[in-house]
Structure formats: C-alpha cells, structure tokens
C-alpha positions in Angstrom: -39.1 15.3 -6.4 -38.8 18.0 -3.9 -35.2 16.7 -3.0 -34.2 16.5 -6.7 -34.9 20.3 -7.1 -33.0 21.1 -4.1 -29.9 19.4 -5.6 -30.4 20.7 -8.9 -30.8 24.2 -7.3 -27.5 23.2 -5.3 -25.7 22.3 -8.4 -26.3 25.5 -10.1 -24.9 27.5 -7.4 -21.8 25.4 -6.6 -21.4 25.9 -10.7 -21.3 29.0 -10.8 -19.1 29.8 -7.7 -16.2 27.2 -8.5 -16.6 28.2 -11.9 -15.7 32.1 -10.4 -12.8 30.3 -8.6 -10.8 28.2 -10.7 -8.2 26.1 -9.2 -5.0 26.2 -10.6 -4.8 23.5 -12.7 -2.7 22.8 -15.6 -3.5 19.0 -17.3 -1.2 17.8 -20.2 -1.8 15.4 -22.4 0.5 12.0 -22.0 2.4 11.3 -24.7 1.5 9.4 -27.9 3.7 6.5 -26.8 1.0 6.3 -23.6 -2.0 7.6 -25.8 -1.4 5.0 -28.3 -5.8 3.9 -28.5 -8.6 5.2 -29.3 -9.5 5.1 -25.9 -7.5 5.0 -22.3 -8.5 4.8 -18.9 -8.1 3.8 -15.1 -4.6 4.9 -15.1 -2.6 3.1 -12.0 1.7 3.1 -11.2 3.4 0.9 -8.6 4.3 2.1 -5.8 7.8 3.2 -6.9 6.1 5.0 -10.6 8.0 2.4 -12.6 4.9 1.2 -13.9 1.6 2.9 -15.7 -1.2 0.3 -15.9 -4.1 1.4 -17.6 -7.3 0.0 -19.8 -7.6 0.8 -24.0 -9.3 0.0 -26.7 -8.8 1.0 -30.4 -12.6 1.9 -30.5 -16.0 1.8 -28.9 -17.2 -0.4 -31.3 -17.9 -3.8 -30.9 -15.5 -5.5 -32.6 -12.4 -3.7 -30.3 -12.5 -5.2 -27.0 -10.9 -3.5 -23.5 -7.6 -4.9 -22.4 -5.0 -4.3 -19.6 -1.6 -2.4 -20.9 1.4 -1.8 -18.9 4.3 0.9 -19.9 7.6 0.7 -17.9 9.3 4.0 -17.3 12.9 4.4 -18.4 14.5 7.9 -16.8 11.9 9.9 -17.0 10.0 8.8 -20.2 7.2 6.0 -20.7 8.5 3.6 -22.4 5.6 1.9 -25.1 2.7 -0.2 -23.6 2.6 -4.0 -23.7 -0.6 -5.6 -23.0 0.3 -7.0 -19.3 0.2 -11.1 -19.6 -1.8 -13.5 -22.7 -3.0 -15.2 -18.9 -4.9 -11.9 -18.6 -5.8 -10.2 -22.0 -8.5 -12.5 -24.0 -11.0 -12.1 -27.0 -13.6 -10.9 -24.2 -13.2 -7.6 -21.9 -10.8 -7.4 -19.6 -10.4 -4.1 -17.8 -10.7 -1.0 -14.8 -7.8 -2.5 -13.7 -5.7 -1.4 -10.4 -2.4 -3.0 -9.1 -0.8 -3.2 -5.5 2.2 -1.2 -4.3 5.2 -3.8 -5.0 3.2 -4.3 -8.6 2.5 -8.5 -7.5 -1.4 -8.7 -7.4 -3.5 -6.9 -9.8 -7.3 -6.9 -9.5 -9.4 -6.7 -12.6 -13.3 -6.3 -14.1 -14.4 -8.7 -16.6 -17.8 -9.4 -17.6 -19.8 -12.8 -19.1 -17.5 -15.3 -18.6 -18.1 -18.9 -18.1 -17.3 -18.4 -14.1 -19.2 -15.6 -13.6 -21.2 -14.7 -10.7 -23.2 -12.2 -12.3 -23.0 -9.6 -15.4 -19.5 -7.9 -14.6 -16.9 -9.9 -12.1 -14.0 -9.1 -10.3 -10.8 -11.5 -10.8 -7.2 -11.6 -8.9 -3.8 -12.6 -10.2 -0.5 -12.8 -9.0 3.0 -11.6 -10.5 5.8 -14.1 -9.7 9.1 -13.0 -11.1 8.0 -11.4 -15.3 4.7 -13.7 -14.7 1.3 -13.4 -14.0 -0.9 -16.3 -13.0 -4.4 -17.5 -14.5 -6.9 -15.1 -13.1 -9.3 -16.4 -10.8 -13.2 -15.0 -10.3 -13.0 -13.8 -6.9 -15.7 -16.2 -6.3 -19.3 -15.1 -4.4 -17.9 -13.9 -1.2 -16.5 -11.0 -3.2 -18.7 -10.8 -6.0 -22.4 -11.0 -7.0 -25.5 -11.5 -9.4 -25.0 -7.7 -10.2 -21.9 -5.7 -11.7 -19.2 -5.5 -9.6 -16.2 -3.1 -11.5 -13.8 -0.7 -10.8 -11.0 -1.9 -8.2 -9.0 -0.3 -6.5 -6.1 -2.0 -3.8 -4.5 -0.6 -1.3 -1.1 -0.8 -1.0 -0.2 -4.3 0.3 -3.1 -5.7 -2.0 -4.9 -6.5 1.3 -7.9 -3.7 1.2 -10.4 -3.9 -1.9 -12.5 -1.1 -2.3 -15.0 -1.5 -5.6 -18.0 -0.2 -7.3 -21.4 -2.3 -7.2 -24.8 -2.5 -7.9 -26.0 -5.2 -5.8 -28.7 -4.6 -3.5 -28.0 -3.4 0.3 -26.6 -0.7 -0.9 -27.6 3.4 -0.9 -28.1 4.0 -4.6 -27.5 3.1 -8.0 -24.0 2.5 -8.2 -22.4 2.4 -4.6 -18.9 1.7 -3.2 -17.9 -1.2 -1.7 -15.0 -2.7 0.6 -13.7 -5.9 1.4 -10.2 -7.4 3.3 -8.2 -10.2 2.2 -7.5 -13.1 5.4 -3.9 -14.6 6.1 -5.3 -17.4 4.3 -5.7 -15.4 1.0 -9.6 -15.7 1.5 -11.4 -12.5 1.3 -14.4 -11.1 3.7 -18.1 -10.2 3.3 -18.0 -7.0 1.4 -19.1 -4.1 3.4 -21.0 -0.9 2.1 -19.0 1.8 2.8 -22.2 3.6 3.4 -22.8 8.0 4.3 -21.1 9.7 3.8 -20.0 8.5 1.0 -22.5 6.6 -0.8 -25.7 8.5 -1.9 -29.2 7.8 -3.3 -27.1 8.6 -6.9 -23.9 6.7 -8.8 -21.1 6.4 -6.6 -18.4 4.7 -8.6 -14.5 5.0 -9.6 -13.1 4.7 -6.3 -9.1 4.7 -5.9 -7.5 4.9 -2.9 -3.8 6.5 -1.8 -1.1 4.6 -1.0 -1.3 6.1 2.4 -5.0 4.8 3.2 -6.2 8.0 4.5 -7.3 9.5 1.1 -10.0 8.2 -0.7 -11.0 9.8 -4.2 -14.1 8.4 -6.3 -17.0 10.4 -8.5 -20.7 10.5 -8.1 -23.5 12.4 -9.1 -25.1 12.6 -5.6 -23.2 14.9 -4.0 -23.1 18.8 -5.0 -21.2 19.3 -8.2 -21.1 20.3 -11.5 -23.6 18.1 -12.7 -22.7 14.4 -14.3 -20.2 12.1 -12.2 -17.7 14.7 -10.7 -14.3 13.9 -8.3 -14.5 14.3 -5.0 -12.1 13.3 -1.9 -12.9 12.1 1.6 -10.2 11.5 4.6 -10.4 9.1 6.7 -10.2 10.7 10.4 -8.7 9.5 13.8 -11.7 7.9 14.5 -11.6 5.5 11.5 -14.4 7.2 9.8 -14.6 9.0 6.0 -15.2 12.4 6.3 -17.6 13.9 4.2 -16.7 14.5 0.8 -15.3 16.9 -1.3 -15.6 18.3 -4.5 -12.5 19.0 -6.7 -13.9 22.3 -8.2 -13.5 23.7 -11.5 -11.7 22.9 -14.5 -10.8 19.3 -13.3 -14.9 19.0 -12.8 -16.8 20.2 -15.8 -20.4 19.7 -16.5 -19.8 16.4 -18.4 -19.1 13.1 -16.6 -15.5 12.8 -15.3 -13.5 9.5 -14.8 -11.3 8.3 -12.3 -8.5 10.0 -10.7 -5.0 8.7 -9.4 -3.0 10.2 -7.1 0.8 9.5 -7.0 2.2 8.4 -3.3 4.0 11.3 -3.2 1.2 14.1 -4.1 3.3 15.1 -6.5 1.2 14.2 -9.6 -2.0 12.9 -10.9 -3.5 10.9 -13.2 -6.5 11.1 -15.3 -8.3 10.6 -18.4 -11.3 13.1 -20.1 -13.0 13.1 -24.1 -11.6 14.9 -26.4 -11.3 15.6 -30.1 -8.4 13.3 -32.2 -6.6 14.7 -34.8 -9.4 13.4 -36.8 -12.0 15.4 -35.1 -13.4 12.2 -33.8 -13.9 11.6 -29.9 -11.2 10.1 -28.1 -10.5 9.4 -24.1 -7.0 10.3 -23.3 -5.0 10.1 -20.4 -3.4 13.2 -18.6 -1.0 14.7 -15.8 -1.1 17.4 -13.7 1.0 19.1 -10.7 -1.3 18.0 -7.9 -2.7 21.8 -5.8 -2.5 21.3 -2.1 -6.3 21.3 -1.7 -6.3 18.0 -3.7 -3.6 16.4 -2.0 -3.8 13.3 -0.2 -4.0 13.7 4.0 -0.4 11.9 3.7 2.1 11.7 1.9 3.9 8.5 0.9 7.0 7.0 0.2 8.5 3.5 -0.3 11.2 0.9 1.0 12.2 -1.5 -2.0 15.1 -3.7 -2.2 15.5 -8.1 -2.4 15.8 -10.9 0.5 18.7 -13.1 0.9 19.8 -16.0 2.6 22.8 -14.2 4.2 25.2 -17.6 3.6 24.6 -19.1 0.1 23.0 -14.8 -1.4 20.6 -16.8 -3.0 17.1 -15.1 -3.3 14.3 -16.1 -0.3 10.5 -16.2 -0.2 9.8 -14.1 2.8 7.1 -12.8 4.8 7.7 -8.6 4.7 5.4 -7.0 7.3 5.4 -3.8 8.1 4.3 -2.4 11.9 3.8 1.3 13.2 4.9 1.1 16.8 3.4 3.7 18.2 -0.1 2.0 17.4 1.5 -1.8 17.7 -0.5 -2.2 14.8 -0.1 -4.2 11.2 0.6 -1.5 8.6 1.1 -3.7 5.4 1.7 -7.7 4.9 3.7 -8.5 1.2 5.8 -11.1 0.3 9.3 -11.2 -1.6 9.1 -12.7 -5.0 10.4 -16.4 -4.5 12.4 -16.1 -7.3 14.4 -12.1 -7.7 13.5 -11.6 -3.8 11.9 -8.5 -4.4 9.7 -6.5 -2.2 8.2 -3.0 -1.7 6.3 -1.4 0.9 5.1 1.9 1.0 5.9 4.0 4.3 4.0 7.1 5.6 5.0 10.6 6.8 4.7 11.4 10.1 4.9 7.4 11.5 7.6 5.7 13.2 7.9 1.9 11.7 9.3 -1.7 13.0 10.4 -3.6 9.7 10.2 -7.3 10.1 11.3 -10.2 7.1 10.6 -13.8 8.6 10.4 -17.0 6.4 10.7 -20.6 8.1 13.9 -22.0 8.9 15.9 -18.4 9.2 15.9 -15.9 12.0 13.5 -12.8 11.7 15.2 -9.8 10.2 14.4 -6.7 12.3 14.6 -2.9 10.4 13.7 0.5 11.9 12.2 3.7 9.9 11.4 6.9 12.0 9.6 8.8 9.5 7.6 11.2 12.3 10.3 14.3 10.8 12.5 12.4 8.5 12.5 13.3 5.0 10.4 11.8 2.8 12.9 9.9 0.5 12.6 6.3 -0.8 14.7 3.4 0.6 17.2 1.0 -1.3 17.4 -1.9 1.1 18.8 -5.8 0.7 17.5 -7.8 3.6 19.9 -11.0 4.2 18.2 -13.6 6.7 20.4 -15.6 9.1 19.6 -19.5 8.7 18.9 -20.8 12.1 21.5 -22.2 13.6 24.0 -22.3 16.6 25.9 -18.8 16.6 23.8 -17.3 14.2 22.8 -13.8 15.7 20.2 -10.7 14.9 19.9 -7.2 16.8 16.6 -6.4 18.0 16.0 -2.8 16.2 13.0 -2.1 17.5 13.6 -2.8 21.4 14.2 1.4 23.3 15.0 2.5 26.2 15.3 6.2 27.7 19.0 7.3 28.2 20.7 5.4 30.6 17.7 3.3 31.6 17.0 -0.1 31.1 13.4 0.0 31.2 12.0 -1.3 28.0 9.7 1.5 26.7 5.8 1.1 25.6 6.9 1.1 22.3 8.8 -2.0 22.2 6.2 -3.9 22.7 6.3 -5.2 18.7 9.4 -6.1 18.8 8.9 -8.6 22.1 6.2 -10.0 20.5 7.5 -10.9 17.6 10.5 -12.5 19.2 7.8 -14.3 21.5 5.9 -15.9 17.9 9.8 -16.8 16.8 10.4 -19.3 20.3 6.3 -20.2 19.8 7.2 -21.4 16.5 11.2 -22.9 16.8 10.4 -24.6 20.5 13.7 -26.4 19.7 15.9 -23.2 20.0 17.2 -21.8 23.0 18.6 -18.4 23.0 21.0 -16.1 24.5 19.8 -12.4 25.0 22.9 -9.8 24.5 22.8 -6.4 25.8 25.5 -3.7 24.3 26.2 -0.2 25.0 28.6 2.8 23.4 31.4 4.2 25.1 29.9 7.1 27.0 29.9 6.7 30.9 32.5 4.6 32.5 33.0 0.5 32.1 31.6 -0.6 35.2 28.3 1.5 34.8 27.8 0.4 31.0 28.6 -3.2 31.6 25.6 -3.0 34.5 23.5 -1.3 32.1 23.8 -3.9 29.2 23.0 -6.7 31.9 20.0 -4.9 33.2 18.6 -4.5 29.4 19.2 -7.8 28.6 17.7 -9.3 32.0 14.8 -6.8 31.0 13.7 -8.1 27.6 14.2 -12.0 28.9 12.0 -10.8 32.0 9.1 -9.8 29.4 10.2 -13.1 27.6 9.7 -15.2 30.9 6.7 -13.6 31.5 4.8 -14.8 28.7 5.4 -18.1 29.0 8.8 -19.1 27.0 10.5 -21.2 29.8 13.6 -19.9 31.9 15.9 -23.3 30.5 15.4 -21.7 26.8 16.3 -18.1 27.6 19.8 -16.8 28.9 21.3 -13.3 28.7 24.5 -11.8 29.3 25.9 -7.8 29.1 28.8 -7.0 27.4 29.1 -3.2 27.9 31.2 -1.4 25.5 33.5 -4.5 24.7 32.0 -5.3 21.7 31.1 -2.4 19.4 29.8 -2.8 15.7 31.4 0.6 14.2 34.0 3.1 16.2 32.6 5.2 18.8 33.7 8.4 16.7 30.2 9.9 16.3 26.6 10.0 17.0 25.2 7.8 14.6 28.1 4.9 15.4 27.6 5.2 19.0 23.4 4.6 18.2 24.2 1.5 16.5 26.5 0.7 19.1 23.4 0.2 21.9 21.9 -2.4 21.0 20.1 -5.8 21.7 21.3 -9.0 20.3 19.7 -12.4 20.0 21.8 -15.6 19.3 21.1 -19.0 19.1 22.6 -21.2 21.7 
C-alpha cells in the first residue's frame, strides 16, 4: 500500500512537469488507404520501409476478428492493404504481428487453437518467394499455459523478445526473450528482468533494427498514469539501462500502444483512440518526425540486393552472415530466397563489417562495409558465387595489413577463419594463396611484399591445422592489377588477397 502511494504521488508530479514541458511532437494521421478499419495496430516495415505490416479489425465486436495486413509502398505513398497470406489469416484471431528485416519470417499471436499451449500462442512462418508457409505453434519451449503476445524480432529474425504472463516473472504482464539455434530450434525464454520488468504490466515490446534500442509500455514505471512508452539502451556491458519515459503529448493519461521506430530514426509509428467521422471510437495509426531524445542509440541502415551463381546468373540459396570485425563477432545470420535470391541485412553506424555469402558447392563470397564515419546510405548489391572448381578465384576483403607491412592485423582474424571452415568443409580442395599490390614503391619491393602477405595468411592457415600439401602461395606484385593505378580508390582494390583453387 505504502509503495502504491509513493508511485501514485510519483505519477502526479512527473504529470505535471512533462506536461509543463512538451516535446515537440507533431503526429499525423496515416492515410485512409492505411486507416482503412475500424481498428489498427502493431504497426511494423521491413527493413528497407517497403512494407507496413500491421493488425485490424472492422470492429470490437465479436463477430470481426483480428487479422494481419500488409501495404507495399510505391514512391512515397502506401499503396492499399492486403491481408498478408490465406496460410495466415483464419476465421479465429490472428494478430500483434512483427516481421524481420529482409521481410522472410514473421512472428504472430493467436489464441485457442487446436495446438495451443495455453490461452494466447506465439506462431512462426516463413516467406519464400510471394509465399508464406503454414504457421507453426512455436511449440512449449517458446510458449506456455499462460498468454504469450506481442512479438517483436530483431533484425535477422534470430532475437524474440515477447510479452507473458507465465509465472517466473516480476509482475503481471512481463517481457520476455528468447534466441533462435542454427538448427531453427529456439531457447528457454529468459525474463528480461529490472530494470525493465516491474511488479506492474510490462508489455508491447519492439525492438530497433540496431539492437541497442528497446521501446515497450508499462504501468510500473513513473508516468502518466495507464501503460505509457518508455525506452531503455542497452549499454557496453550488455545490460538495459533503466528506462525512460517518452513525456508529454506522445504519453497521455490513457493507456498507450506500441511504438515503432524506423531504422533510420527518421520516423515513427504508432496507433492511439480517437473519434471516427461518426463520432464513434476508433484506433488509428500515425507518424511522426522522430525528436532526438526518442531516437534510437544507433542508427541503421541496410545492404539489399540477390545471389548468383556467377556462371549460369541463375538465383542461389545462400547463407548471408554478417560479422563486425572489430568484435569478431556474428552480427546477423539470413538467408537468400531460393527462388529471386534476395537478401537484406541491416548495418549499423559507427561499425566496421566483413560480409560473407557461402552455400555448398561454391566458394565463399567475401564483402567489406566500413561504416565507423561513412554515410549512412543503403546498399544495392548482387552477390555472384564462384562454383568450386579448378581456377575459380575470390579476394579475401576482409584480410589488412598496416602500409607496407605484411603483418596480418587483429582484425583479420574473421576472415582467416572463415577461410579455415571453407578447407574444414571441402578437404578435397587445395588452394593457392595470391598476394597483390598497387604500383607505389618500386617492383622488387612490392613483389617481396605480396610474397610475404601471402606466406603470412598461409602461415595462420598452417597453423591451425590445414596441411602444408593443400596450401600454396605465390606474390605477384603489381603485375596483375584489377583497375588502373590512376587513383586512390583503384590502387585500394589493387592490394589485395586472392584465393584460387588449384
């Protein structure tokens, strides 16, 4: 009782003071083409913002059931919603629905079907080509005898974050996490715990498309009153910060929904009750210009484009993984669609990345993005995969060296491994190691320096056990350049390492 007073004591005066201080915020209404039901919610895009998926239903009563819409953009209008897939949308509810990045796995709530684990269940399908699969329950790893609702992926669909009322938790209504395995298994959910949970509802949650951003509502922490929005970061040490509230007019003293932040921080989604034209109550969906104070921690961007085998151009089903290097750590894991080969990932400000596209039977396709002070603009990019074979050949992107060194750097460490995994798994191949330079310095001293890089990445090689009769290397110096030595940028593409099968 005593703590209750205290927070209703709290929530008066944090009324009154963000209600003194507005943030600037300026919400309007979506169009009638989106705001085409009674009711909208849970508003989601793709990565790239050429799709709004969202929940509706003509009415609250019983008779109008939730479904799953989706609304493709074209130029910079919505064009009108289609409900997403007949595999998805049924007579019962389907809805709170969020979607990954590249816009292939989509995570949904629906409650008191025939495989149900409990009231409200979680189910996962996937997008292959225009189709989605048959959903399947997420089974009783995931979910549980309570109601679990409200998904929200991260960007490579491999992060699950979700709203819950099973027991273990620190209130009512608490938030949830759970991580998908290679095998397509998922983990023991996890209670994301203080500070974000409280004794109250904590529920909505939807994460950035960076990962370091979390917004959700809850009526435990100090607020308006009702389910307001907050924000939490995560920090360096892998730990949410504590949260915070959103302030005036986006928080009112009515419950608020969920909230979805674009990649970019440019814009934001929501929905709120209103009055129709019919002075009935409606929940429509709105934008805004996202203020700095709501912004995500970072800001996002994406790489998008289709995999090829490089001889017949005929579309491949590749693995897509994305690494930062600095770290040597797995960013994102997607695949191409098997039959466009389509991908997306998203990439980060301020992180340098290693880009690799593998699938059995072709050599690993290796891509560099140094986004640490690059502009944050999206990438067009068609990946075309070398079958293996003798004479096919790849340059290692991600391999550096200081200027006029040939000692491999800390951060190449990615790159060796993965070329390491590519002999584990092709024991049959036998490789020659190329080094290359520009045209700055004299022959002699860049020939020696291509053959000491070379010898440098086959010593790592050696080293970890891939033997000496599979591994050759040779330096070519400046005989062999890809583009004229005329500028900068040639010259950098110029040094490099090459792999070729013997």
């Amino acid at each position: 009782m005593v703590e209750w007073a205290k927070q209703q004591v709290n929530t008066a005066d944090f009324a009154k003071q963000a209600m003194g201080q507005p943030v600037d915020f300026k919400p309007v209404q979506l169009p009638k083409t989106l705001n085409a039901f009674g009711l909208q919610y849970f508003p989601y895009t793709t990565a790239d913002q050429r799709y709004f998926i969202y929940t509706a239903r003509e009415s609250a009563r019983p008779e109008h059931d939730e479904n799953i819409y989706v609304s493709q953009r074209s130029g910079e209008e919505w064009q009108r919603p289609l409900p997403i897939s007949t595999n998805i949308n049924t007579p019962a509810n389907e809805g709170a629905a969020t979607i990954s990045g590249d816009g292939k796995t989509l995570v949904f709530t629906s409650c008191n079907r025939p495989d149900s684990q409990g009231d409200c269940d979680l189910y996962i399908s996937f997008r292959t080509g225009s189709e989605w699969s048959r959903p399947q329950n997420m089974g009783k790893t995931v979910n549980s005898k309570a109601w679990d609702s409200q998904p929200s992926l991260s960007a490579d669909g491999r992060t699950l974050y979700f709203t819950s009322t099973r027991g273990g938790g620190n209130g009512k209504e608490d938030i949830w996490v759970t991580y998908r395995n290679d095998d397509g298994g998922w983990q023991q959910p996890s209670n994301l715990g203080q500070p974000i949970n409280s004794p109250a509802r904590d529920m909505a949650p939807s994460i950035h498309m960076s990962g370091s951003t979390l917004y959700f509502v809850s009526d435990g922490h100090t607020g308006m009153g009702g389910l307001d929005i907050f924000k939490a970061d995560l920090t360096t040490n892998k730990k949410w910060s504590a949260p915070q509230n959103l302030g005036y007019p986006l928080n009112t003293f009515a419950d608020e929904g969920s909230l979805f932040i674009t990649p970019d921080n440019k814009i934001g989604y929501y929905s709120r009750q209103v009055n129709n034209e019919s002075g009935m109550p409606s929940i429509q969906l709105f934008q805004f210009d996202v203020p700095a104070a709501w912004q995500s921690k970072e800001r996002s961007t994406y790489a998008q484009g289709r995999v090829f085998d490089a001889q017949t151009k005929k579309p491949v089903s590749a693995q897509v993984q994305l690494y930062n290097i600095d770290a040597d750590s797995l960013m994102q894991q997607v695949s191409s669609d098997r039959i466009s080969g389509e991908y997306t990932v998203v990439l980060t400000q301020g992180k340098q990345y290693a880009l690799y596209v593998s699938s059995p039977g072709y050599l690993t396709n290796s891509l560099s993005f140094d986004y640490t002070s690059k502009a944050l603009s999206p990438v067009a990019l068609d990946v075309y995969l070398e079958p293996i074979k003798a004479g096919a050949a790849v340059v290692l992107s991600n391999l550096f060296f200081d200027t006029g060194k040939y000692t491999l750097e800390r951060k190449s460490k990615t790159e060796l491994d993965k070329l390491i995994a590519f002999m584990q798994l092709n024991p049959q191949v036998k490789i020659e190691i190329a080094g290359h330079t520009d045209d700055v310095g004299s022959d002699e001293a860049n020939q020696v320096l291509s053959e000491k890089r070379a010898k440098s990445v086959v010593d790592y090689l050696n080293s970890n056990a891939i033997g000496k009769g599979r591994i050759s290397y040779k330096g070519y110096g400046e005989s062999k350049p890809v583009k004229p030595n005329t500028s900068e940028e040639n010259r950098q593409v110029n040094r490099r390492i090459e792999m070729k099968i013997l």
